[in-house]
C-alpha positions as CSV (number, residue, x, y, z in Angstrom):
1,X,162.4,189.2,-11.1
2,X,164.5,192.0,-9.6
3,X,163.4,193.1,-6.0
4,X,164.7,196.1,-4.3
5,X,165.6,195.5,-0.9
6,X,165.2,198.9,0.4
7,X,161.0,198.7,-0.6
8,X,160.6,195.0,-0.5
9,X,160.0,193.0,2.2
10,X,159.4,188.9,2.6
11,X,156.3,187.9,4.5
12,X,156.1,184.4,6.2
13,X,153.1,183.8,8.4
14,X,152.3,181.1,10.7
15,X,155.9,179.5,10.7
16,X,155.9,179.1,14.4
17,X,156.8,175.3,15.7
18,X,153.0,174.7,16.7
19,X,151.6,175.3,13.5
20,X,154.0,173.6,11.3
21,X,153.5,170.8,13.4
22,X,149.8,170.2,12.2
23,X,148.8,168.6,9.3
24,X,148.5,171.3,6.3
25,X,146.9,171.8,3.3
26,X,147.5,172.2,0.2
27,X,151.2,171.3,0.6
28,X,153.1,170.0,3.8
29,X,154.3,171.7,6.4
30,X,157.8,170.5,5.4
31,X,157.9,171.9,1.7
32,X,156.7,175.4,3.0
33,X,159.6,175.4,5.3
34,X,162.2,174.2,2.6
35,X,160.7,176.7,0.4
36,X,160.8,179.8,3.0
37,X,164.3,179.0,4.3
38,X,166.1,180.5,1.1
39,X,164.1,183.4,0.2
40,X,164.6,184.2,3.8
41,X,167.7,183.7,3.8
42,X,168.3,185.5,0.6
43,X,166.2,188.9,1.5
44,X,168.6,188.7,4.9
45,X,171.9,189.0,2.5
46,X,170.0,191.1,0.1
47,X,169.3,193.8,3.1
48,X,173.5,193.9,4.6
């Protein structure tokens, strides 16, 4: 898939310390995080 960084935007919610602290469902706090980090990440390079 080919996103356009000027119209596209990444939305991570509720990625603050005290909710990924909890216990979460359907998947663990941890594999949303290592999931997030590199889209993040990428979007950042993607935008300069």
């Amino acid at each position: 898939m080919d996103l356009d960084p000027r119209t596209s935007a990444l939305v991570a919610i509720d990625l603050q310390n005290g909710v990924v602290g909890r216990d979460t469902r359907p998947r663990p706090a941890s594999e949303v995080l290592a999931s997030a980090r590199p889209l993040a990440a990428r979007f950042r390079a993607a935008a300069g």
